[in-house]
DRENDO-897258 format. One record per residue (C-alpha): residue in three letters; x, y negated, z negated. Coordinates in steps of 0.05 Angstrom, whole numbers, padded with zeros to 5 digits, always signed. Layout:
% DRENDO-897258
alaXYZ;...
% end
This chain:
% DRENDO-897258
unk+01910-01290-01901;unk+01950-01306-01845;unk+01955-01256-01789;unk+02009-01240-01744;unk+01992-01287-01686;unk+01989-01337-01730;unk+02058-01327-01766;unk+02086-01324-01698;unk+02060-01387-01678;unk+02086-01414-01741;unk+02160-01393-01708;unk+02147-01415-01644;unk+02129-01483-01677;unk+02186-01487-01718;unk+02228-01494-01657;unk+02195-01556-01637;unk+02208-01604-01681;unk+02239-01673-01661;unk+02277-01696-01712;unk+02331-01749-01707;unk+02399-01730-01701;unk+02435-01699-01760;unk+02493-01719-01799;unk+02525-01674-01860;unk+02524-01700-01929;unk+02589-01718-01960;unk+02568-01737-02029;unk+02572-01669-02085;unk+02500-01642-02096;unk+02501-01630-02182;unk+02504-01557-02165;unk+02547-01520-02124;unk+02526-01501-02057;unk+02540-01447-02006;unk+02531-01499-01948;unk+02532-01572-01940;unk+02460-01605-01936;unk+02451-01624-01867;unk+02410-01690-01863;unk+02370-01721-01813;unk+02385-01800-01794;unk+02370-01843-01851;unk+02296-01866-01847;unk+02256-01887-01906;unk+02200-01835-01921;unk+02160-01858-01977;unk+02097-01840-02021;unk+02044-01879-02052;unk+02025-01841-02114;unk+01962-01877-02144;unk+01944-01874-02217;unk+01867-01856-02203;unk+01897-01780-02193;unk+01939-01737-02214;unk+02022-01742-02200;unk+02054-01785-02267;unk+02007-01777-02319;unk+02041-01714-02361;unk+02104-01686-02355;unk+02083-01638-02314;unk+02051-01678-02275;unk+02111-01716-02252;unk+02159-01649-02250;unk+02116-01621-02198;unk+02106-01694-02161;unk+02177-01694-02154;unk+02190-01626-02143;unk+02135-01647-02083;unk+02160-01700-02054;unk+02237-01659-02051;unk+02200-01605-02000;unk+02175-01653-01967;unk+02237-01689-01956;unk+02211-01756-01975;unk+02254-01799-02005;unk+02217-01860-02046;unk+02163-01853-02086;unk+02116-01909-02086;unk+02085-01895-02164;unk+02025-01941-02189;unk+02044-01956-02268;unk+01989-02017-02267;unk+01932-02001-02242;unk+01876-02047-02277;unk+01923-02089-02334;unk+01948-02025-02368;unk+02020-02004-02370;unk+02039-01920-02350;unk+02109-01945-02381;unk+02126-01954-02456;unk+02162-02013-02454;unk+02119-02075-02437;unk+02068-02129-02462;unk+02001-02089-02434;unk+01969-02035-02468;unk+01988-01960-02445;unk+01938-01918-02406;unk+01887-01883-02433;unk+01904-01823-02395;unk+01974-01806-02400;unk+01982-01745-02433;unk+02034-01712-02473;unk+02077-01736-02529;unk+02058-01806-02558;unk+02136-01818-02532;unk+02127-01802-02468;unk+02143-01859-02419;unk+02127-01828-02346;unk+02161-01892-02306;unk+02217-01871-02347;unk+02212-01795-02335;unk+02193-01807-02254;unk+02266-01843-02243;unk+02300-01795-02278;unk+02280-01734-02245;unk+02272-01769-02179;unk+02353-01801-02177;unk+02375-01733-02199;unk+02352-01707-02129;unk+02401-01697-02077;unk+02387-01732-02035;unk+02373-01780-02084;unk+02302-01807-02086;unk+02283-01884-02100;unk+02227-01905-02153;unk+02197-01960-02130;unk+02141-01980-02192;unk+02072-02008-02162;unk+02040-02066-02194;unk+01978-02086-02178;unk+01983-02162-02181;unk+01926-02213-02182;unk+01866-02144-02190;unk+01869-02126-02268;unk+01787-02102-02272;unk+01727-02125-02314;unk+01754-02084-02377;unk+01829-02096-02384;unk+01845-02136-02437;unk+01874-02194-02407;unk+01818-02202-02371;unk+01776-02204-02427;unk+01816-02252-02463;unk+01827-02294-02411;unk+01768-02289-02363;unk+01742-02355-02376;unk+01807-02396-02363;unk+01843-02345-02308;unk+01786-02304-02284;unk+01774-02320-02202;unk+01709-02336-02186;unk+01674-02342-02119;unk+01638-02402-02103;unk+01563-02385-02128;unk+01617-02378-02203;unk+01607-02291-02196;unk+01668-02263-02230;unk+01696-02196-02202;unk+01758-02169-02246;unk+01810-02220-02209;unk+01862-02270-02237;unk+01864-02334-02191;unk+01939-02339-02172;unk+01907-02421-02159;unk+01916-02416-02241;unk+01994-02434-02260;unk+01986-02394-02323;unk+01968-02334-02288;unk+02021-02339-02238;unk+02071-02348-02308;unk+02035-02283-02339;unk+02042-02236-02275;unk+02114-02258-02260;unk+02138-02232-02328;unk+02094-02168-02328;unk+02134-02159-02253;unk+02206-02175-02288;unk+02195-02143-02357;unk+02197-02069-02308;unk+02255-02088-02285;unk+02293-02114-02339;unk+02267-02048-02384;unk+02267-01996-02329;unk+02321-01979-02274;unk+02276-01981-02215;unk+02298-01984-02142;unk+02246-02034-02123;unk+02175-02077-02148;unk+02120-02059-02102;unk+02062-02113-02105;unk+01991-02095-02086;unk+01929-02140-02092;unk+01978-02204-02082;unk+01921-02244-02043;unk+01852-02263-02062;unk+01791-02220-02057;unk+01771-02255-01998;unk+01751-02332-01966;unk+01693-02337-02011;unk+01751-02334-02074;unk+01779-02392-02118;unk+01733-02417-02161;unk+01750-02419-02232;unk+01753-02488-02256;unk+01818-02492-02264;unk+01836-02473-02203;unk+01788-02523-02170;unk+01808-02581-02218;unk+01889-02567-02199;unk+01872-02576-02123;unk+01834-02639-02126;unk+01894-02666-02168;unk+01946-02643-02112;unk+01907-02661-02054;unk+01869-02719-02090;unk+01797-02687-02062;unk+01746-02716-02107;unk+01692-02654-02080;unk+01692-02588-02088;unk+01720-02553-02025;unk+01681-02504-01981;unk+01705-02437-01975;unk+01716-02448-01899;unk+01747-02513-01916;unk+01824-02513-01879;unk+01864-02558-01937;unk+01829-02512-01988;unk+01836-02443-01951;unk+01919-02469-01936;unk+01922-02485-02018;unk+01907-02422-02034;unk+01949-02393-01987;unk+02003-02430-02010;unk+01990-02407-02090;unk+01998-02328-02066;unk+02060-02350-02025;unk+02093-02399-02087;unk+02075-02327-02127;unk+02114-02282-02087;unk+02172-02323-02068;unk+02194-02342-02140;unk+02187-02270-02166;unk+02231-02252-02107;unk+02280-02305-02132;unk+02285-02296-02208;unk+02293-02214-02186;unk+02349-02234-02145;unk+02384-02275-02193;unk+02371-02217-02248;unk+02371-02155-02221;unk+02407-02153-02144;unk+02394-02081-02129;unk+02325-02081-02138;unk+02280-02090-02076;unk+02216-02125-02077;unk+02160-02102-02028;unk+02084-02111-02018;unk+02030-02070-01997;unk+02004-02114-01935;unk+01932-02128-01908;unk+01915-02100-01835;unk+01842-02101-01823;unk+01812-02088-01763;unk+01858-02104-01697;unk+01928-02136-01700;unk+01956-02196-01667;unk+01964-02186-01594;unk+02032-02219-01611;unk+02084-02246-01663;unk+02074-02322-01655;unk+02036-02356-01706;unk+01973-02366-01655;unk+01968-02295-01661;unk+01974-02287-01733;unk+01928-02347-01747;unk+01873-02302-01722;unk+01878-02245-01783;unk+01853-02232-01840;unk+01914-02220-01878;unk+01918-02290-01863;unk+01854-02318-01857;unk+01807-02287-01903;unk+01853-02262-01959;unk+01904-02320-01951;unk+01956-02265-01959;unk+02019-02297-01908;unk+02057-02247-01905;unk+02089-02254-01829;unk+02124-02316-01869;unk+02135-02276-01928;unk+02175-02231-01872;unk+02212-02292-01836;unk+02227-02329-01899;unk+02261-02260-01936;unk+02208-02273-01994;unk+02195-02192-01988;unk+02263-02146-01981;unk+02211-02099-01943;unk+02142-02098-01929;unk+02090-02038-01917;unk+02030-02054-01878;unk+01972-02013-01886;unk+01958-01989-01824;unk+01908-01947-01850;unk+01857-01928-01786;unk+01832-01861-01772;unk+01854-01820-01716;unk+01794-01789-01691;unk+01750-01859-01673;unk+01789-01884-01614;unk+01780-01962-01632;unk+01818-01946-01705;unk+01865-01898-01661;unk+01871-01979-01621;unk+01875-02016-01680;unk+01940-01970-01708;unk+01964-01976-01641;unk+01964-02052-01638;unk+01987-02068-01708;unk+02044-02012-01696;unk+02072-02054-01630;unk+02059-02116-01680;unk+02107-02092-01733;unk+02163-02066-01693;unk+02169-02126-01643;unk+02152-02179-01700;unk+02224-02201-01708;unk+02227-02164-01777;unk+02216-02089-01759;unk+02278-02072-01785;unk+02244-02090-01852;unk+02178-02059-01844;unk+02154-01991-01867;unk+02095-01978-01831;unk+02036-01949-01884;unk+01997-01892-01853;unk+01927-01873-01881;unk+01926-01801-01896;unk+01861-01797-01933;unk+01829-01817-01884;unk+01850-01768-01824;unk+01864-01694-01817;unk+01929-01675-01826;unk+01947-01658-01754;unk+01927-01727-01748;unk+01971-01765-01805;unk+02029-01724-01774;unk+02022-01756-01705;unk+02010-01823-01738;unk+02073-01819-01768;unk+02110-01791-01709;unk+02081-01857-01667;unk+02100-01905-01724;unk+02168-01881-01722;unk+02176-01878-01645;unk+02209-01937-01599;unk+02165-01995-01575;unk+02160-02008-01501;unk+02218-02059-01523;unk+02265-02015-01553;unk+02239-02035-01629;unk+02230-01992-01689;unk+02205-01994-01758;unk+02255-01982-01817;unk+02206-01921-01835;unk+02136-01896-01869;unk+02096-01898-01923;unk+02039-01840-01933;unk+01974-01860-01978;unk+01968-01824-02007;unk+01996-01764-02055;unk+01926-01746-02087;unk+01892-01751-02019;unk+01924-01725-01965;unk+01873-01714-01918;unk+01799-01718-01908;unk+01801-01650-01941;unk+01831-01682-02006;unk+01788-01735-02009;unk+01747-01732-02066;unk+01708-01801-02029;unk+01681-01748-01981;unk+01684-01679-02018;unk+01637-01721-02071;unk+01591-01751-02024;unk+01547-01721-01971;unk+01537-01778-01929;unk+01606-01801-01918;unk+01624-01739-01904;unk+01582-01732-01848;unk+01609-01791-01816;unk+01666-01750-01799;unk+01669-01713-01731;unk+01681-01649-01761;unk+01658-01622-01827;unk+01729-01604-01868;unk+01698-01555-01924;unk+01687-01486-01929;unk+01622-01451-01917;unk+01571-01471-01974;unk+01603-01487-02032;unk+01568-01542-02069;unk+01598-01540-02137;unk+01643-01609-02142;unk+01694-01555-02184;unk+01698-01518-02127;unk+01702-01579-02077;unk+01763-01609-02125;unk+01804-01547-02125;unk+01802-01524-02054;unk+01823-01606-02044;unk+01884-01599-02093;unk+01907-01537-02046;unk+01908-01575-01988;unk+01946-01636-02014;unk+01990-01582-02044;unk+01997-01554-01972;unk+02012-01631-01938;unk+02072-01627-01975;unk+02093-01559-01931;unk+02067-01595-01867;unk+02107-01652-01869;unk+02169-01610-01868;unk+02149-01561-01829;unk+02112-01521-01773;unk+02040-01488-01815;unk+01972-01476-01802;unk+01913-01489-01839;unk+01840-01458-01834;unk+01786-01512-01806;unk+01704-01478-01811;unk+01700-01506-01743;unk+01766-01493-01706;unk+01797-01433-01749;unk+01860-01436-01756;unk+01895-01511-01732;unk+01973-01509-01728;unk+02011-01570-01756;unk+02078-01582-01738;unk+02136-01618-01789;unk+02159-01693-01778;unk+02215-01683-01834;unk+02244-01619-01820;unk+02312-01647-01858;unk+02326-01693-01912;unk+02348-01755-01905;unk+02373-01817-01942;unk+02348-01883-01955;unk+02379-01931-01889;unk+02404-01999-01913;unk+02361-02062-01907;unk+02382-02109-01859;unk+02385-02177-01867;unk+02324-02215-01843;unk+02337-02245-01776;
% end
């Protein structure tokens, strides 16, 4: 139980906060109100919600992920409905999830959007798609592993379709435009639109189609430069005609990507710089061009690093400064890594994302992976194992418990209790440093800003 000197620093917190300046909400809320809702500058604040955990699975489920997310003052919702070639939406080719539950009727895309647009302030859906990953089991892959399975270059398979395969690219695109034709989404948010990595690109097809194009009468090297730029070019080809058929269809909707940033960004925006990544490099996943060309209405890097090992704390630093003076920070929302930091620690990664660069250059907002882990203390990757867990500099469970029931339900209270944090000032009780005050980022609403046209 909280004590006194606690609840007072709560107060004391509370006073602290430095959120942008406010403006008052001239749009009627669907209920009356005593007051008009004061809001905070419009920033996007958004949520990955992956369908490994809880958050769209029941009815419930999505009431209280909603009912979340509305504390928090987020305002888009980032929610995975394809997670390994299975649909958590009714109306589509793929097969539904095995794990929704609830009425054989119940569609939770369906339910998410309208929950979340009845929110004031309203709250975007943005459906997440993972792209060329569908896994080992799904049925497409089993139907089709042989002619659209990727394959690295010893011929290993590993639950990929090779975008290098046109009938794969034809497949994907009209999984991607069937949710927006059938759903009224805010946005299509692509993850897994790259290859597994340099060693990738293998199935025959694939490998018969580029020594056609480039009239290569050897099987390319995974190092090889024409082979490595192909491939980049098939993700690219992907990406930029789904963005164009969307357009053409459906106007409103925004199409974004989840974006690769391992290890240390560019020490610059020129294509020198970007050369040297692995986004670009490794994965053949372009997506500085992508930016420049307006092939992504908004893209969300994954910054994720942890805040306690001073060369990730470097790395977030560097691919921060890389996103807001890129050119195209006005299109970026910088994705911070929750799960793997504590939540002190997520809250000043988010308050440095959103700051100023030494040029004057900001981000158009954040994205927070993710809503069923929040911290380390949520993270069932360390609550479940022993040795990862002691990788981290400070142990974040309570005294002895070793039942994994136990582990799982004191892990659900403190992602319940992230939710609080990021709206305002709380404390939380750490076996090693008692009791650890957080203070709020969003301590008001706020709306969605406007894109801005790519420069």
């Amino acid at each position: 139980m909280k004590g006194p000197r606690a609840l007072l620093l709560v107060v004391a917190l509370m006073a602290c906060s430095s959120e942008p300046a406010a403006t008052v909400a001239t749009s009627p809320s669907p209920s009356p109100s005593p007051s008009p809702i004061v809001l905070g500058a419009p920033q996007y604040r958004a949520l990955w919600v992956d369908a490994f955990h809880d958050g769209i699975k029941s009815p419930a489920q999505v009431e209280k992920l909603v009912s979340d997310a509305h504390r928090a003052n987020l305002n888009a919702l980032i929610v995975q409905v394809r997670k390994r070639g299975d649909a958590y939406f009714n109306l589509g080719d793929e097969p539904r999830a095995t794990d929704i539950q609830g009425p054989a009727d119940f569609d939770p895309l369906a339910y998410v959007i309208r929950l979340a647009h009845a929110m004031t302030p309203r709250i975007e859906v943005h459906a997440w798609l993972n792209t060329f990953f569908v896994g080992g089991t799904s049925a497409i892959y089993k139907l089709h592993s042989d002619e659209w399975g990727n394959r690295a270059s010893d011929g290993s398979p590993g639950g990929y379709l090779d975008p290098g395969v046109p009938e794969v690219q034809i497949y994907t695109h009209k999984v991607f435009m069937d949710v927006a034709r059938n759903y009224e989404v805010d946005g299509l948010h692509m993850d897994f639109v790259r290859y597994p990595g340099v060693d990738w690109g293998y199935s025959p097809e694939a490998i018969a189609l580029y020594k056609l194009q480039t009239h290569s009468t050897v099987t390319p090297a995974p190092d090889d430069e024409s082979f490595k730029s192909w491939r980049r070019a098939r993700v690219t080809s992907f990406v930029r005609d789904l963005h164009a058929d969307l357009k053409a269809v459906k106007p409103n909707v925004k199409l974004s990507g989840a974006l690769i940033c391992f290890g240390g960004g560019p020490a610059g925006p020129t294509l020198d710089e970007w050369a040297g990544t692995s986004a670009y490099g490794s994965v053949f996943q372009d997506w500085r061009a992508w930016m420049l060309n307006g092939y992504l209405d908004f893209g969300v890097p994954m910054n994720y690093d942890s805040d306690w090992s001073d060369l990730e704390k470097y790395w977030f630093g560097r691919w921060s400064d890389f996103e807001k003076d890129s050119g195209f920070g006005n299109r970026i929302l910088t994705g911070v890594g929750a799960f793997l930091n504590y939540p002190e620690d997520t809250l000043a990664q988010i308050r440095r994302a959103l700051a100023p660069s030494a040029r004057g250059n900001r981000v158009l907002g954040i994205a927070i992976y993710s809503y069923g882990s929040t911290s380390v203390y949520g993270n069932a990757d360390f609550y479940d194992n022993s040795a990862m867990a002691a990788g981290l500099p400070r142990q974040p469970y309570y005294g002895n418990v070793t039942k994994r029931e136990s582990a799982a339900t004191r892990g659900r209270s403190f992602n319940n209790s992230f939710m609080t944090q990021l709206a305002r000032a709380d404390i939380y009780w750490d076996i090693a440093l008692g009791w650890v005050p957080t203070r709020g980022v969003f301590t008001r609403p706020a709306e969605v800003p406007a894109l801005q046209s790519r420069r």
